[in-house]
C-alpha positions as CSV (number, residue, x, y, z in Angstrom):
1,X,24.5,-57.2,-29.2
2,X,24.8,-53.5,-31.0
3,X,22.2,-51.9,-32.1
4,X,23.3,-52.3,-35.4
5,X,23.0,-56.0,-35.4
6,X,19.6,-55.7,-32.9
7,X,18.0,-53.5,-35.9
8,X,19.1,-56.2,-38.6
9,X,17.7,-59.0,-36.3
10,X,14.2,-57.2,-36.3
11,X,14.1,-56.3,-40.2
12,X,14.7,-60.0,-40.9
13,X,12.8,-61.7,-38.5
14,X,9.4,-59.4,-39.6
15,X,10.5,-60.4,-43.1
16,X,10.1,-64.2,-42.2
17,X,7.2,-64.2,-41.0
18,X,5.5,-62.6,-43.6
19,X,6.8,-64.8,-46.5
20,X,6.3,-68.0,-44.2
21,X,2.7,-67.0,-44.6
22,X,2.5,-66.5,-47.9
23,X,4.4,-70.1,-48.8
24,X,1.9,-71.8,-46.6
25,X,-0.7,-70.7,-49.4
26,X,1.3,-69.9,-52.2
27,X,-0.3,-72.5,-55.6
28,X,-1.0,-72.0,-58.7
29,X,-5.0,-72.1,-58.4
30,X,-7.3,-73.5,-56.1
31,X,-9.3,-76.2,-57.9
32,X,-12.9,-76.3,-58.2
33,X,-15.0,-79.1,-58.1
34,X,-16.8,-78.2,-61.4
35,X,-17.7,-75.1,-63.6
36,X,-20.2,-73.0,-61.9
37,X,-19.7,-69.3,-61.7
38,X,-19.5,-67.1,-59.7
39,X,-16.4,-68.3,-58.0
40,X,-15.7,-66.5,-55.1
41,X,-12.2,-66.7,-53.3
42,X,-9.9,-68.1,-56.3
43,X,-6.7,-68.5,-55.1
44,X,-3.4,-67.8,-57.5
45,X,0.2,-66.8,-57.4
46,X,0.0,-65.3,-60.0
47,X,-2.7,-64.2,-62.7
48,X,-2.0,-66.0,-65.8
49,X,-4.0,-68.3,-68.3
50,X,-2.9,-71.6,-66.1
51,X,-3.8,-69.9,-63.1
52,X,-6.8,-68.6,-64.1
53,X,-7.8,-71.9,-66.2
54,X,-7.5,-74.4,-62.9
55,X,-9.4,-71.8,-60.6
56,X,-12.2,-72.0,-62.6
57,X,-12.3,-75.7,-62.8
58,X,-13.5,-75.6,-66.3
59,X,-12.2,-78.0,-69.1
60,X,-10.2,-76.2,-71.3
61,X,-13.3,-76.1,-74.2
62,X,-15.8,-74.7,-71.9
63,X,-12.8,-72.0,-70.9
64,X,-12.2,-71.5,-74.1
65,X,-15.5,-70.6,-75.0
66,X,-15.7,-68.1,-72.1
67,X,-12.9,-66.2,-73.3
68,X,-14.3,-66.2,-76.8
69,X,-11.0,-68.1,-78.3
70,X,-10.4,-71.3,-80.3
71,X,-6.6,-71.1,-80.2
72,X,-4.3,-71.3,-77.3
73,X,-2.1,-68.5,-78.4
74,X,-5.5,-66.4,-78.6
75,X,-6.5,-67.8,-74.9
76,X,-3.3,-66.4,-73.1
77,X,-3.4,-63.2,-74.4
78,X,-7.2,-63.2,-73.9
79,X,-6.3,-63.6,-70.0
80,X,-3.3,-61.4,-70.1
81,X,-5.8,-58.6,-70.9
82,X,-8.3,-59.9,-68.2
83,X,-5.4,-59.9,-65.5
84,X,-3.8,-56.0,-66.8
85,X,-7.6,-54.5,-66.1
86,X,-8.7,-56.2,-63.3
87,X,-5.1,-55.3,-61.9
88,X,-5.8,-51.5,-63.2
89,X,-9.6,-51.6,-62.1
90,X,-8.0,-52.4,-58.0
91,X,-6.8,-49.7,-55.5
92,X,-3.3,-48.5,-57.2
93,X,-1.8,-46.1,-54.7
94,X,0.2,-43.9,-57.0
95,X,4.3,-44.1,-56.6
96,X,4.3,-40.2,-56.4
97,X,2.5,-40.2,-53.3
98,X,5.2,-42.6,-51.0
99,X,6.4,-39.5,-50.5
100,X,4.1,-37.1,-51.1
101,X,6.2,-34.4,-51.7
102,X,6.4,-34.1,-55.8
103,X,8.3,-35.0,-58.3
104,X,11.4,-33.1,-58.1
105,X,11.5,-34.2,-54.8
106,X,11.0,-38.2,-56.4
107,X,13.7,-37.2,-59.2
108,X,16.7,-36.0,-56.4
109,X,16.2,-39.1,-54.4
110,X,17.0,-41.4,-57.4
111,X,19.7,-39.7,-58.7
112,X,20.9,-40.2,-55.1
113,X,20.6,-36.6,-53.5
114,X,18.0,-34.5,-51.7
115,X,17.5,-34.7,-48.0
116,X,17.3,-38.4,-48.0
117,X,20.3,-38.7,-49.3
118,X,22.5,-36.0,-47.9
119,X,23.4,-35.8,-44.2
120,X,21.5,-32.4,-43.0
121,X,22.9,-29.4,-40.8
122,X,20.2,-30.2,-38.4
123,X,20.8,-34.2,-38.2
124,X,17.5,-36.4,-37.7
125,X,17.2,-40.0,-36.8
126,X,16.3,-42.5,-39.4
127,X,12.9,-42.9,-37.7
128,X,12.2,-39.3,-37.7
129,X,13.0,-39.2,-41.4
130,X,11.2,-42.1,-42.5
131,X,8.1,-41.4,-40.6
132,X,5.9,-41.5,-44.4
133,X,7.8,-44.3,-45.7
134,X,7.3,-46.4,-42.8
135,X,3.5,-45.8,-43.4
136,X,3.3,-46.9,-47.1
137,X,5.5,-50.5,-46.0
138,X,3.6,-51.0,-43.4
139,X,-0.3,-49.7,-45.1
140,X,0.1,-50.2,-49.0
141,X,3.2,-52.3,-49.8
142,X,1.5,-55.5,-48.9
143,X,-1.5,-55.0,-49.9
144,X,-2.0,-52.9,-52.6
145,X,-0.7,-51.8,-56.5
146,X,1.8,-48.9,-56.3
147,X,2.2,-47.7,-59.7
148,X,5.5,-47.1,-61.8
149,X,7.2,-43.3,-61.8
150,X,7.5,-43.3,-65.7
151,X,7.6,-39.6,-65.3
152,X,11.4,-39.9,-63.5
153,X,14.3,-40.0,-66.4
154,X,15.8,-42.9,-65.3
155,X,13.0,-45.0,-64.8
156,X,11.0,-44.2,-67.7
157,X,9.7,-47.5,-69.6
158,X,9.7,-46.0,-73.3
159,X,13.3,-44.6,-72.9
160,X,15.2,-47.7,-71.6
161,X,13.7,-50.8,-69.3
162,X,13.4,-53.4,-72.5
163,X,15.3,-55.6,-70.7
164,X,12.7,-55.8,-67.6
165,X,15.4,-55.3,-64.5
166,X,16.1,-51.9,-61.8
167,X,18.9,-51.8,-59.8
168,X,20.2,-49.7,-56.8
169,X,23.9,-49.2,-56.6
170,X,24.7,-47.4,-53.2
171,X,28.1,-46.1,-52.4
172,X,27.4,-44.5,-48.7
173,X,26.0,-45.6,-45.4
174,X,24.0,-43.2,-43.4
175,X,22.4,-44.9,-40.7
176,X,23.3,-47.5,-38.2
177,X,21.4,-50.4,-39.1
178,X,21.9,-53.0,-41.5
179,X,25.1,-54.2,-43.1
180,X,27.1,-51.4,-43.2
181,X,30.3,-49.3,-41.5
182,X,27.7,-46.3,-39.8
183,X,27.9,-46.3,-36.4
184,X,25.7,-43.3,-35.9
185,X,22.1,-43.0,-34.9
186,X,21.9,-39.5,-36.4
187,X,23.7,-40.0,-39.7
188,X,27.1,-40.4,-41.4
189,X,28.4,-38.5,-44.1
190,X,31.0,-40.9,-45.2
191,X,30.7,-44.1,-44.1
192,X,31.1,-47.5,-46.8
193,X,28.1,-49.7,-47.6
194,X,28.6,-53.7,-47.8
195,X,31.0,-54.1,-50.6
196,X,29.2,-56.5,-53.0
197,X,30.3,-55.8,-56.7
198,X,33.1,-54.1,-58.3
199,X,32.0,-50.9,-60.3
200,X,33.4,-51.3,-64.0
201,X,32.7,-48.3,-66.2
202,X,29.7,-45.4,-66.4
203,X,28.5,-44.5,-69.7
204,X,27.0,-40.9,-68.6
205,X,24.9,-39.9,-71.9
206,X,22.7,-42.7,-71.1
207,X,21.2,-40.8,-68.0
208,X,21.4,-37.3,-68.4
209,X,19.2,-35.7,-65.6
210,X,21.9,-37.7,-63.0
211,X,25.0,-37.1,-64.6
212,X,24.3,-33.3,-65.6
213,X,26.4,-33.9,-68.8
214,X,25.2,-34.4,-72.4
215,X,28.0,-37.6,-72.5
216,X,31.0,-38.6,-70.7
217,X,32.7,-41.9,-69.5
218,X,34.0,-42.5,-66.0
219,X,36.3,-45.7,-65.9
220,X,37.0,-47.5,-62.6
221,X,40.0,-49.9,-62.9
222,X,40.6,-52.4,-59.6
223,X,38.8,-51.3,-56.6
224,X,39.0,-47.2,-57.7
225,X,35.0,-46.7,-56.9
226,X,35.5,-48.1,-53.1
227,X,32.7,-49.6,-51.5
228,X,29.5,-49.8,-53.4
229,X,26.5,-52.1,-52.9
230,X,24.3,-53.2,-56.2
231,X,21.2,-54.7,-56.0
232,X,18.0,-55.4,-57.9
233,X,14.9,-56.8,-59.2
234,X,13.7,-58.6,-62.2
235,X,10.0,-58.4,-63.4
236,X,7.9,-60.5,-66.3
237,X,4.2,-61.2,-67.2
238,X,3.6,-63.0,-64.0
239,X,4.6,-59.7,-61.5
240,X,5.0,-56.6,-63.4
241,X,2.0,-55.6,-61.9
242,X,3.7,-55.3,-59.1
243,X,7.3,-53.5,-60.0
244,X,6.5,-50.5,-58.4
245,X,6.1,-52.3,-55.1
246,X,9.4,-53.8,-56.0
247,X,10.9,-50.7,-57.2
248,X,10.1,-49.2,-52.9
249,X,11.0,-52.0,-51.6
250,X,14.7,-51.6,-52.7
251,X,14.8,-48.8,-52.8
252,X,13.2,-47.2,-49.8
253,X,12.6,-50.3,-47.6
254,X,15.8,-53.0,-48.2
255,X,17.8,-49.6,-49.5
256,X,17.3,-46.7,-46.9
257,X,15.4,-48.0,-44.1
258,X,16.8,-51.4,-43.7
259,X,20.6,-50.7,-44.5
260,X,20.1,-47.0,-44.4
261,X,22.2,-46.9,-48.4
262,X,22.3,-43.6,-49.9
263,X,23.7,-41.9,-52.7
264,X,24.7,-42.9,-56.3
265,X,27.8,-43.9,-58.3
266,X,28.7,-40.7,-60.1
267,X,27.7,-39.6,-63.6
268,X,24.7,-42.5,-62.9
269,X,21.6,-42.6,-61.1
270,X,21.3,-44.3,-57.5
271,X,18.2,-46.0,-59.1
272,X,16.9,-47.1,-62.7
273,X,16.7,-49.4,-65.3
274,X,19.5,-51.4,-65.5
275,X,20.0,-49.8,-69.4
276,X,21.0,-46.4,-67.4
277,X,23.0,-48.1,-64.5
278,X,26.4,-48.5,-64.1
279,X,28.1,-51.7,-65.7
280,X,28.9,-54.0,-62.7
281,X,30.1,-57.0,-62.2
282,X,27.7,-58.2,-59.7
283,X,24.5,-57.5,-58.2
284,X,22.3,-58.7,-55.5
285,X,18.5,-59.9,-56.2
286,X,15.1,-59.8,-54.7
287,X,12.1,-61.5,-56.0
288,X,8.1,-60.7,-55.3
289,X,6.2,-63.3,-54.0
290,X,2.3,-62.8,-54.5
291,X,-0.8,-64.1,-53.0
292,X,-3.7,-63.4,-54.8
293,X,-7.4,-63.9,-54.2
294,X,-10.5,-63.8,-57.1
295,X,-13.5,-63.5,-58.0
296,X,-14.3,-65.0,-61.6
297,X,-18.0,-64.5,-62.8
298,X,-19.4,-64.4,-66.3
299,X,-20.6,-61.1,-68.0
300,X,-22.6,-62.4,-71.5
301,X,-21.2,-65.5,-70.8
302,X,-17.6,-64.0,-71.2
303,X,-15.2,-64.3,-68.3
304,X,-14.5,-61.4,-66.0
305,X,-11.7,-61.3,-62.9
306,X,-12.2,-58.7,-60.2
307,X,-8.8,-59.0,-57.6
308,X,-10.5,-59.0,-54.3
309,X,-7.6,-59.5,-52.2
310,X,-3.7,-59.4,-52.3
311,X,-0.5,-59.7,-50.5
312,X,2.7,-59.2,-51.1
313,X,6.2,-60.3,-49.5
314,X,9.4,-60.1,-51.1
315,X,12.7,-62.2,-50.4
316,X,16.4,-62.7,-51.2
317,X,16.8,-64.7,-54.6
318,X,19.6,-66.6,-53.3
319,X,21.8,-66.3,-56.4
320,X,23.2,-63.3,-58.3
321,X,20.9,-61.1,-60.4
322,X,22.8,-62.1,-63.9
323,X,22.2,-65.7,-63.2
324,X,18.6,-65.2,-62.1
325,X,17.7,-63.1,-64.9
326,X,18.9,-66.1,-67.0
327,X,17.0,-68.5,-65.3
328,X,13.8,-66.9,-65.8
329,X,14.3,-65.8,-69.1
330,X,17.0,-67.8,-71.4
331,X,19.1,-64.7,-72.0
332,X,21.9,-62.8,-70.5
333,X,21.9,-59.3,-69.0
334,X,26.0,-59.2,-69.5
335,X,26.3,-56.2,-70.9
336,X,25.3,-55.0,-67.5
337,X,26.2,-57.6,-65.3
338,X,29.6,-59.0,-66.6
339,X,30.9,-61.4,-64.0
340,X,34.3,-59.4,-64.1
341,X,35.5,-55.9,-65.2
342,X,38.1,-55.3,-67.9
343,X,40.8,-53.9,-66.6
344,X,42.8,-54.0,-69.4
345,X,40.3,-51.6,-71.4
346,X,40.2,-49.2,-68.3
347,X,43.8,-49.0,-68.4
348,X,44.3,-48.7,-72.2
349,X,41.0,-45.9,-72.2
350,X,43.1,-42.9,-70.2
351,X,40.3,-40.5,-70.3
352,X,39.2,-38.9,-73.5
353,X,41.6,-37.8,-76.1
354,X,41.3,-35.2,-78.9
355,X,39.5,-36.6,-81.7
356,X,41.4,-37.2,-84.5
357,X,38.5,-35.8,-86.9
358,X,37.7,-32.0,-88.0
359,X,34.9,-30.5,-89.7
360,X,35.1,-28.4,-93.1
361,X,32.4,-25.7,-92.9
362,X,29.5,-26.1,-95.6
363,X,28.0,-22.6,-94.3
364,X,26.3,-21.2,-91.5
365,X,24.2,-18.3,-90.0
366,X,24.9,-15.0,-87.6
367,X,26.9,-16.5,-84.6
368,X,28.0,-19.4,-86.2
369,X,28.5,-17.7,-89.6
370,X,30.2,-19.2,-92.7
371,X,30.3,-17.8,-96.2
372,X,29.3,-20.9,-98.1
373,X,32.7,-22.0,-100.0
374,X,31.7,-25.2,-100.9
375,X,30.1,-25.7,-104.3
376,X,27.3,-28.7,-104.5
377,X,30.0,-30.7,-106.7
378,X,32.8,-30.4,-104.4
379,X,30.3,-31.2,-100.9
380,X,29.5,-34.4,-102.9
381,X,33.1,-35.3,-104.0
382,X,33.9,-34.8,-100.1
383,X,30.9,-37.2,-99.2
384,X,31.2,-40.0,-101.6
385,X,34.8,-40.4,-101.9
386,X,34.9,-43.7,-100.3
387,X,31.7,-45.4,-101.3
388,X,32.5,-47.6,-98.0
389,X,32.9,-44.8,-95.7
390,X,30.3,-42.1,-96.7
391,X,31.4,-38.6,-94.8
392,X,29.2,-37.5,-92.3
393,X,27.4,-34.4,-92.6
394,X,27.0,-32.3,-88.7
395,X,24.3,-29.3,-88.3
396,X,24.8,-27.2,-85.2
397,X,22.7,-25.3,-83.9
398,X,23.4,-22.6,-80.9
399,X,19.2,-22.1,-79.4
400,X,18.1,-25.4,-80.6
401,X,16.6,-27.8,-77.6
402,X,19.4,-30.5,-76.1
403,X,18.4,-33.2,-78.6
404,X,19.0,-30.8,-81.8
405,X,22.0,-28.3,-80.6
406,X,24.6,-31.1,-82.3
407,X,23.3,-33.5,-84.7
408,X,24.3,-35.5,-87.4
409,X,22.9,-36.3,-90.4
410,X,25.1,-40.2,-92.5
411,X,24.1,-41.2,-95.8
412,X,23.9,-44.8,-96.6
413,X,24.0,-44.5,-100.0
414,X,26.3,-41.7,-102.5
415,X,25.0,-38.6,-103.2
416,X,23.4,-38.8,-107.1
417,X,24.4,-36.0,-109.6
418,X,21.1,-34.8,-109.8
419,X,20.2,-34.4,-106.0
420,X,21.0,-30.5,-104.8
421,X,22.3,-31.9,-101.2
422,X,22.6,-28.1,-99.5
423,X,19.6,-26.7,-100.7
424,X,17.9,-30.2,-99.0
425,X,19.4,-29.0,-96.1
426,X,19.5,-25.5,-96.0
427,X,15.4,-24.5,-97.2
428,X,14.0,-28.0,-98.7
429,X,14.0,-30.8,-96.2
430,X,11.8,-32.9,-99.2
431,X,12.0,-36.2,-98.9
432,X,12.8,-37.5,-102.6
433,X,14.7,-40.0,-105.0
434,X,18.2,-39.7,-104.0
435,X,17.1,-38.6,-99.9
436,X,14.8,-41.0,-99.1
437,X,14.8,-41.9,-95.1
438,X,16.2,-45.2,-94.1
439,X,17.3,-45.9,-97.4
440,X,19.8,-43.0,-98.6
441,X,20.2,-41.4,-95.0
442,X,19.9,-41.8,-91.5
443,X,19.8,-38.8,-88.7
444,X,22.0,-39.6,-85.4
445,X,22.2,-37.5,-82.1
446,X,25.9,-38.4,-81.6
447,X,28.7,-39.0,-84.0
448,X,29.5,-42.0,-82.3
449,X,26.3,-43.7,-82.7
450,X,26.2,-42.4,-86.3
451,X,29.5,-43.9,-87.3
452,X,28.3,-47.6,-85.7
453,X,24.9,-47.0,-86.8
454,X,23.2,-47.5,-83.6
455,X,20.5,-45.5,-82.1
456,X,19.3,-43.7,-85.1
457,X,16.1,-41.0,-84.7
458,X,12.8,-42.6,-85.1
459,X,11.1,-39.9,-86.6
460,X,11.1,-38.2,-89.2
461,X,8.6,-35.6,-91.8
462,X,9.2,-33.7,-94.9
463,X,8.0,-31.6,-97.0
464,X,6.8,-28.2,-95.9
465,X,6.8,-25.1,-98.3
466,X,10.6,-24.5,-97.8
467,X,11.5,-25.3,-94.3
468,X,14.5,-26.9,-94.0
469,X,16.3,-29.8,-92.4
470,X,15.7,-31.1,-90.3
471,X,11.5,-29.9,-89.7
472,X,10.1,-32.0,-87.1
473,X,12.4,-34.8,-87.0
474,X,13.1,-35.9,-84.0
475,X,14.8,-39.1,-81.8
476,X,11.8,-40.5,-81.0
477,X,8.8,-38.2,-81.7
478,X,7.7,-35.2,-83.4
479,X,10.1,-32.3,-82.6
480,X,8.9,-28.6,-83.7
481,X,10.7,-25.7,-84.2
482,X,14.5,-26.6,-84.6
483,X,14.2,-26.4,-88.5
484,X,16.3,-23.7,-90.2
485,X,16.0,-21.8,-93.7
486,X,18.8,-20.9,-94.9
487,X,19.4,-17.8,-96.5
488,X,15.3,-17.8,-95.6
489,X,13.2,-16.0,-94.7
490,X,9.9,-18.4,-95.3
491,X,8.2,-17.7,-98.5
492,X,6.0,-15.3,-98.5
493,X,7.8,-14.1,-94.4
494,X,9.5,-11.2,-93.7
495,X,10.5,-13.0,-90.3
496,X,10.2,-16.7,-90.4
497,X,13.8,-17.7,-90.5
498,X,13.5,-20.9,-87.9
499,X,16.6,-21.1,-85.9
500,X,19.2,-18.3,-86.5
501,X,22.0,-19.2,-85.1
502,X,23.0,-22.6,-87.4
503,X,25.7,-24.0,-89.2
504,X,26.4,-27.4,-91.6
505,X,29.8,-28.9,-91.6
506,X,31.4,-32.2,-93.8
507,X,33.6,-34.2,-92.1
508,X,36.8,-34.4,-93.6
């Protein structure tokens, strides 16, 4: 036997055992023989209202009346807030302390670089480098709540993660354990991973920090990637608690440690929500099981849960992540997960071609400087010339933040006789008959998204002495300082111009 296959033997084999002993209790709720509280020692899967409801033994009334509820609608989401603060009330061991060395540190390893990653001069073993890791799996995977990075790009929950899934896809192996082509016990630079999916396409602008670029497809017709290995987890009500234990798990235990899997497919993260992954045609899935013990007492005869004790195993799902994501919840992830990559729109795609479009200066400012040569009357000829296909209007701006340097601002409805369009722009971002948000315009980071109308910015203020577009506006929140005033200054400012350095453009 190689050490290879003796190292897989051992993962597995400790795996077993753990999950054997958490079947041998696993149930929804131990029952009571009546309704007294305190009950000490509840047993559940998972914390939910017909978890909770049969530990208590109470008929559903009396339950009812403990949660303060007279509708079943109101009674689950009375227990869903019961179960997310007794889960935040227990020991959560914080995600940025697996490693313990910060979070740049945290944000290298997901976009698949860093010293975990990366093959050093000075070569360690994978037991001298996972020396921390090994602690957490073995200390506080098990048996206690590790929190979710939100604060890594790729993982953050109010940017992308709607559809409740991370994956891993891996495209090297480093170590010689697990299922893989390294042979050595001090690391390989270039060695292939299990081949489990077939990488179809990487849309770069939707992780930024891993790709480095603004936006950017990478294509990858046949087998052009290589090797790479894709797997990942699915969470809902019953274990989002525990994501981030699922999140190390693949990543650091089943990822690095078990198969010793580094490095990402590139433009995309290693890790992430699936929304910021690369569009596969497979994956591999894990699930979380749970074992969790209670105590449920009455405070003013309202019910209160305190977790007393927990443990944690996780296991193979036994059936690809698409079609376990569908089983649990009725929908399909196949925008992500497609079964099969096109080809034929790989082949047709042959990198990116000049667009086709230009861009007639309205006027701009200092470096990007334009003598304004289009009248009011002509700008709204341009834009309403096709009442089906409005023109889009572009500001640039050379100092602005990422999110403002290029944006585009798409009416939805013609431009009325008696609206001053440029002025809007240029030193009155009012909102007003005729520029009203959502119904005569929308503001877009990407032209792209602003000819499908997709993605449109989510916030949006007006209205300030005679600061111009686009004030605070921003993608998703408030935004300051990226407003211009054109010629400017500010009323009543000798210096208060904004940005400088701006310029609007019509499309032709």
């Amino acid at each position: 036997m190689t050490s290879k296959t003796f190292s897989v033997f051992i993962f597995l084999s400790l795996g077993s055992c753990a999950e054997s002993r958490l079947r041998k209790g696993e149930h929804t709720g131990t029952v009571q023989a009546d309704c007294n509280f305190p009950v000490e020692n509840a047993a559940t899967s998972t914390c939910d209202y017909d978890a909770i409801l049969t530990a208590t033994g109470c008929e559903k009334s009396t339950f009812w009346s403990h949660l303060g509820v007279d509708t079943l609608e109101d009674a689950e989401a009375e227990v869903r807030e019961l179960c997310q603060d007794a889960f935040a009330a227990s020991e959560i061991f914080p995600f940025e302390k697996v490693t313990n060395k910060g979070r740049q540190f945290d944000l290298e390893f997901f976009n698949g670089g860093g010293k975990l990653n990366n093959n050093e001069i000075e070569s360690q073993t994978l037991i001298e480098q996972t020396e921390r890791l090994r602690a957490v799996a073995e200390n506080v995977l098990s048996s206690k709540i590790i929190s979710w990075p939100d604060d890594l790009p790729s993982l953050n929950q109010a940017d992308s993660c709607s559809s409740q899934v991370a994956t891993c896809c891996w495209v090297a192996d480093k170590f010689d354990v697990g299922e893989g082509t390294c042979e050595s016990s001090t690391g390989c630079i270039d060695e292939e991973p299990l081949d489990n999916t077939d990488v179809c396409s990487v849309d770069m602008s939707k992780s930024t920090r891993a790709s480095r670029v603004r936006r950017g497809l990478a294509l990858y017709p046949g087998d052009s990637e290589g090797a790479v290995n894709c797997h990942g987890f699915v969470w809902s009500e019953g274990d989002e608690a525990f994501k981030g234990n699922a999140l190390f798990h693949l990543a650091m235990q089943k990822g690095f440690m078990q198969n010793g899997y580094v490095r990402n497919v590139p433009g995309a993260p290693m890790c992430g929500c699936i929304e910021n992954m690369p569009v596969v045609s497979k994956a591999g899935c894990s699930k979380t099981i749970s074992y969790q013990t209670w105590k449920l007492s009455l405070e003013d005869d309202r019910l209160k849960l305190v977790l007393v004790d927990l443990k944690l195993a996780f296991e193979d799902c036994d059936e690809d992540l698409a079609d376990h994501y569908a089983g649990r919840f009725g929908t399909s992830v196949d925008s992500y997960i497609t079964g099969e990559c096109d080809d034929s729109y790989a082949a047709s795609a042959a990198g990116y071609r000049r667009a086709s479009r230009t861009w007639t200066p309205i006027i701009g400012t200092e470096d990007l400087q334009h003598d304004q040569t289009i009248t009011e009357e002509k700008l709204r000829s341009i834009v309403n010339a096709d009442p089906d296909h409005l023109k889009i209007i572009r500001r640039r701006c050379k100092n602005c933040v990422t999110s403002h340097r290029d944006i585009y601002y798409k009416r939805l409805t013609p431009i009325p006789d008696d609206v001053n369009l440029i002025n809007i722009l240029t030193e009155y971002w009012y909102q007003m008959d005729g520029n009203m948000w959502h119904t005569d315009f929308e503001i877009y980071s990407l032209y792209e998204d602003a000819v499908e109308s997709k993605n449109a910015w989510e916030f949006c203020n007006f209205d300030d002495k005679n600061v111009g577009f686009p004030r605070d506006c921003g993608p998703d929140h408030h935004i300051g300082g990226q407003w211009n005033t054109i010629p400017g200054p500010l009323l009543g400012s000798s210096n208060q111009y904004g940005k400088r350095h701006v310029a609007f453009y019509v499309e032709d």
